[in-house]
C-alpha positions as CSV (number, residue, x, y, z in Angstrom):
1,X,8.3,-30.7,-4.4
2,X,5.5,-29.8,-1.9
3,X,5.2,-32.8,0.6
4,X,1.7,-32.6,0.6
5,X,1.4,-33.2,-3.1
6,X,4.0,-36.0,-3.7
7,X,2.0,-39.4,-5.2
8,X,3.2,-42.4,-3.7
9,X,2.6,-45.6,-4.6
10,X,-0.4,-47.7,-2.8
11,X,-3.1,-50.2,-4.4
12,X,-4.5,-48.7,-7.3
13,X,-7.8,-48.1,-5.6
14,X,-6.5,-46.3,-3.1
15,X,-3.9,-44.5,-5.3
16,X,-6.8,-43.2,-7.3
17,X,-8.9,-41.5,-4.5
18,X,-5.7,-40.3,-3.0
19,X,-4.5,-38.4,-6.1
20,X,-8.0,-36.9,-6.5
21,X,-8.0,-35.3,-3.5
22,X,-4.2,-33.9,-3.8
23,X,-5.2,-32.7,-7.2
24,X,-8.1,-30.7,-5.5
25,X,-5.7,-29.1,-2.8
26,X,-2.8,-28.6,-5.3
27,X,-5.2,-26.6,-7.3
28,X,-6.2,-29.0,-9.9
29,X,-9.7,-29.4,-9.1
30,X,-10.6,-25.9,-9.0
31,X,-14.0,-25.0,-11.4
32,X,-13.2,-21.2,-10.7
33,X,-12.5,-19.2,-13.7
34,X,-9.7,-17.1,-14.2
35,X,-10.9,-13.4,-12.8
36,X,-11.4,-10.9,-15.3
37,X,-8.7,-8.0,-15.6
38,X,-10.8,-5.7,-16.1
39,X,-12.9,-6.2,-12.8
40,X,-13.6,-3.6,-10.6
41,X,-16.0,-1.0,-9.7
42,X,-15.1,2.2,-11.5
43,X,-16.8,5.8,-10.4
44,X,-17.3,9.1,-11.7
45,X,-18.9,11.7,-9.9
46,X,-19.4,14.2,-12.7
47,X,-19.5,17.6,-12.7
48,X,-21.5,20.5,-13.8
49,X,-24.0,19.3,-16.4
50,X,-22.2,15.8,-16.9
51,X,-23.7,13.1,-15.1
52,X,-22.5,10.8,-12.7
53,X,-21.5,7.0,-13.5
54,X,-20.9,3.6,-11.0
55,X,-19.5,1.1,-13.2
56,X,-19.0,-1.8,-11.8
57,X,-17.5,-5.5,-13.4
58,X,-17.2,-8.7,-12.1
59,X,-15.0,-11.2,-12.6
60,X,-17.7,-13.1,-15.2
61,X,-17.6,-9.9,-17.3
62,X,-21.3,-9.3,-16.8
63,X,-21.3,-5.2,-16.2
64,X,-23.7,-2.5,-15.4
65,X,-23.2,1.1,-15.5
66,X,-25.9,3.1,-13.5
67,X,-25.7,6.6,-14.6
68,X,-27.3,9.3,-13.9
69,X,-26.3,10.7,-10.5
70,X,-25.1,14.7,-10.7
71,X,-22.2,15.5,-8.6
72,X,-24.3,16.8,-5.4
73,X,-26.0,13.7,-5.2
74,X,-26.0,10.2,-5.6
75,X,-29.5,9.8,-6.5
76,X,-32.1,9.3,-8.4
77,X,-30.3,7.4,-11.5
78,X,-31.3,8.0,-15.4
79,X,-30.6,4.6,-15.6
80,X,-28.4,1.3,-16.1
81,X,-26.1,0.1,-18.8
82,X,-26.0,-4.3,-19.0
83,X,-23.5,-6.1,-20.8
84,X,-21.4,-8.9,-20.6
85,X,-17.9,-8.0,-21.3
86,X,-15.0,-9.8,-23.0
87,X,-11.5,-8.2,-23.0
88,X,-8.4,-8.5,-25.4
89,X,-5.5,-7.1,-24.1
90,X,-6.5,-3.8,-22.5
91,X,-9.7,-3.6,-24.9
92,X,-13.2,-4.1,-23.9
93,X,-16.3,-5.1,-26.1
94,X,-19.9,-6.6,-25.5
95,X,-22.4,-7.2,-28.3
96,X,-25.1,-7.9,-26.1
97,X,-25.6,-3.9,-24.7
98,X,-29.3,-3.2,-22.8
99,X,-29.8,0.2,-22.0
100,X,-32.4,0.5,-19.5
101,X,-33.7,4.3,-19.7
102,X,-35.1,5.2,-16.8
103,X,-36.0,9.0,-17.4
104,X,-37.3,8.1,-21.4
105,X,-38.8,4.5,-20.3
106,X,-36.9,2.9,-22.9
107,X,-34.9,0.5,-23.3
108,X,-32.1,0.2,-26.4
109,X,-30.2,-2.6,-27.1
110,X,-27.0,-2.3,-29.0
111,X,-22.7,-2.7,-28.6
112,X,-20.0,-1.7,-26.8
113,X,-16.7,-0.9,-27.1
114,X,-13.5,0.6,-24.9
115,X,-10.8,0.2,-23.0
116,X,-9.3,0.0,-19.1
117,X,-6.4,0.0,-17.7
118,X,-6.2,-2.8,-14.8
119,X,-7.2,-1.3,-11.4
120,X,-7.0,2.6,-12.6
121,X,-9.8,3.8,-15.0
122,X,-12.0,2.5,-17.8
123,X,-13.9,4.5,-20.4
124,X,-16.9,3.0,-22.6
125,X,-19.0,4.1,-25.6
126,X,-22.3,2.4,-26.6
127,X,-23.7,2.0,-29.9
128,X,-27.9,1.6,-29.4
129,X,-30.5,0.6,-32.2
130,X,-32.2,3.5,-30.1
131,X,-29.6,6.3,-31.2
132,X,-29.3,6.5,-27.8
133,X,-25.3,5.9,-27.4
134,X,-23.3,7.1,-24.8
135,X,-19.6,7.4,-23.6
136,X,-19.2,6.8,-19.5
137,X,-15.8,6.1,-17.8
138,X,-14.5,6.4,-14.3
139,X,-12.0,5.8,-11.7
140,X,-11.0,2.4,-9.8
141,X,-12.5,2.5,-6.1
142,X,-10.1,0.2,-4.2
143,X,-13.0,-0.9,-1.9
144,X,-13.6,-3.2,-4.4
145,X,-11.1,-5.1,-3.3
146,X,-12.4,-5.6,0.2
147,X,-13.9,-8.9,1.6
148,X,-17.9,-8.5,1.3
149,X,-19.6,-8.2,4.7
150,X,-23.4,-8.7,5.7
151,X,-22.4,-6.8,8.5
152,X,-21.1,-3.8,7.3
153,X,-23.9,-3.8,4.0
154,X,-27.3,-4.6,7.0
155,X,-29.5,-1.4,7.4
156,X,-32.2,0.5,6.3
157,X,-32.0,2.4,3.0
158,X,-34.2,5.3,1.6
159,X,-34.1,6.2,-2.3
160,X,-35.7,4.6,-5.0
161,X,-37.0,1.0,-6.7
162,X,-36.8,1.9,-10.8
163,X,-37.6,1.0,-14.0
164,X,-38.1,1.8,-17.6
165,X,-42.0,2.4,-16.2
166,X,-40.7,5.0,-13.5
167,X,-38.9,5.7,-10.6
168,X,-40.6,5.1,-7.0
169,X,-40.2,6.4,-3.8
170,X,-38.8,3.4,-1.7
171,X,-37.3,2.1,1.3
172,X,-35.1,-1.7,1.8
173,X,-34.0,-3.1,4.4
174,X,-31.2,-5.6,4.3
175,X,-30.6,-7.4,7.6
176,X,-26.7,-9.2,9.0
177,X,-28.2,-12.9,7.2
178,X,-28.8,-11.3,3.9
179,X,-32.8,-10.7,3.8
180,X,-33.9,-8.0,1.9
181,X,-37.3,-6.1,2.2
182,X,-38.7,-3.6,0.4
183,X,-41.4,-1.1,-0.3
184,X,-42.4,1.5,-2.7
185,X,-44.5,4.5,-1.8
186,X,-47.1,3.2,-4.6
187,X,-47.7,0.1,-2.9
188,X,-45.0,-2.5,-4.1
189,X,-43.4,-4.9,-1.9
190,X,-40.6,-7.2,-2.4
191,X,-38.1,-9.6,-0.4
192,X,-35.0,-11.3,-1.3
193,X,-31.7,-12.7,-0.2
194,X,-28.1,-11.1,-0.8
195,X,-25.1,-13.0,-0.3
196,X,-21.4,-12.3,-0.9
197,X,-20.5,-13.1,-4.6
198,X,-17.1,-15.3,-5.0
199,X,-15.2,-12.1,-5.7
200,X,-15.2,-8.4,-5.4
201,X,-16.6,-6.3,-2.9
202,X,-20.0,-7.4,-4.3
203,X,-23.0,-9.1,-3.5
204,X,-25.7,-11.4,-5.1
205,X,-29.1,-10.5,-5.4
206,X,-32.2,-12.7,-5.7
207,X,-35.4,-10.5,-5.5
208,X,-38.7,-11.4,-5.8
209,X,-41.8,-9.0,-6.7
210,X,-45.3,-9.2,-4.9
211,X,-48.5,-7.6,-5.3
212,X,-48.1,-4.1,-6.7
213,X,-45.1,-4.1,-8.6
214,X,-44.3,-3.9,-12.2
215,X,-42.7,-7.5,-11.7
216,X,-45.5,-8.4,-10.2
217,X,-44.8,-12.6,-9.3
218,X,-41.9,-12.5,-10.9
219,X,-38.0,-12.9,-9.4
220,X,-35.4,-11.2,-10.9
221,X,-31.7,-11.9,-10.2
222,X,-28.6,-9.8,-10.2
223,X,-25.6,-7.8,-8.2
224,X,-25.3,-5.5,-5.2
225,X,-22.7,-3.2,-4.2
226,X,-22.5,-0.2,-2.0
227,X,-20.1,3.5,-2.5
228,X,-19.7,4.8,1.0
229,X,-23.1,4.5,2.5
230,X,-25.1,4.7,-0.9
231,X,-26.3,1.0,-1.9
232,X,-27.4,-0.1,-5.3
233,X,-28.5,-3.0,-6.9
234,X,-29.7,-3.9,-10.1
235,X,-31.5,-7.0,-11.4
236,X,-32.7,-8.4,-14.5
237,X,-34.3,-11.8,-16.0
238,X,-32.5,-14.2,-17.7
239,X,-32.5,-12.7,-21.1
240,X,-32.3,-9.1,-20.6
241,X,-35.4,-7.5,-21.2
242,X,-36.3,-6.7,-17.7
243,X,-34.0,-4.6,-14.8
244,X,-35.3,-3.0,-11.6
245,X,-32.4,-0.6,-10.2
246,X,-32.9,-0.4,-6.2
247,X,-30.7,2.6,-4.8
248,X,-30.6,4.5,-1.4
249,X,-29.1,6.3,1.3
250,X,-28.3,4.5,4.4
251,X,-30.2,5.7,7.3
């Protein structure tokens, strides 16, 4: 028996706040839940007339899919994929699917269904009340598994600020304590805060939208990550029908 976690007998007063606080550092007080076996961030660069996919999934099962990229670049996106994903075995399904067009300025909602396999690959399909389904799939990145750093995310990044309304020219700036600023060439400006999610090389994202914007006043929360020095970050309101996808180059 670990030492530290042997109960011994004292007044029951002091008993009972002593075998809380063992519970807690044996484990047993832990509100975590279980991470998801799926999780991970999952890439595809594509190749000639297929398009490009970052998948990424947290350990909650909330996922986006930002597609769109071509193989010579990582930018601009078509546009982001939302779902919150449940697994069974090595199978993979969400019935709460919002596509978020960027290129059609739509948005479909719908279901999903595929499969993974645990730190390799996944593939996905999406059924849309839109008829606007589509199969995306990609390989694990292994940098997912790296501690998040302020550090290493801080800089200045030129790409785009999106929507289903259009794709703007834009440039954010994230400094080492996790504010965020932004700007669109069309006049939008936004701050927010990132900090490290719990786990996964990810990061949450709080942004809120000033004068200008097609969010105007309104804050919209999500996830960050960055592939090599491309960062994006999409966030939504709390039930679904809103997502801005921020993505650029670091400078």
């Amino acid at each position: 028996m670990n030492k530290s976690c042997a109960i011994r007998t004292f007044p029951w007063a002091a008993a009972l706040a002593l075998l809380g606080g063992m519970l807690a550092s044996c484990g047993g007080g832990s509100d975590a839940p279980p991470a998801l076996p799926a999780a991970g961030l999952y890439e595809s660069s594509g190749s000639g007339s297929g398009r490009g996919v970052e998948a990424l999934v947290l350990d909650s099962g909330r996922s986006y899919a930002i597609y769109g990229m071509t193989s010579a670049a990582a930018l601009p996106v078509a546009g982001v994929v939302v779902a919150d994903i449940a697994v069974n075995g090595t199978s993979l399904a969400a019935s709460n699917v919002h596509d978020f067009n960027i290129e059609s300025h739509q948005l479909d909602t719908g279901t999903l269904a595929g499969s993974f396999v645990a730190r390799t690959s996944i593939t996905a399909t999406t059924t849309t009340s839109g008829g606007t389904g589509r199969s995306f799939g990609g390989a694990y990145n292994s940098s997912y598994e790296q501690s998040p750093s302020l550090t290493a995310l801080a800089g200045g990044y030129a790409g785009e600020t999106a929507d289903t309304v259009g794709s703007k020219v834009s440039v954010v700036t994230i400094d080492p304590l996790g504010t965020l600023v932004g700007s669109t060439s069309t006049g939008c400006n936004y701050v927010g805060t990132v900090t490290p999610h719990r786990s996964g090389n990810v990061f949450d994202v709080s942004v809120t939208f000033r004068t200008g914007c097609t969010n105007e006043g309104n804050t919209l929360k999500g996830h960050a990550f960055a592939s090599g020095n491309t960062l994006y970050a999409v966030v939504v309101n709390g039930d679904l029908s809103r997502a801005v996808v921020i993505a650029g180059v670091k400078s």
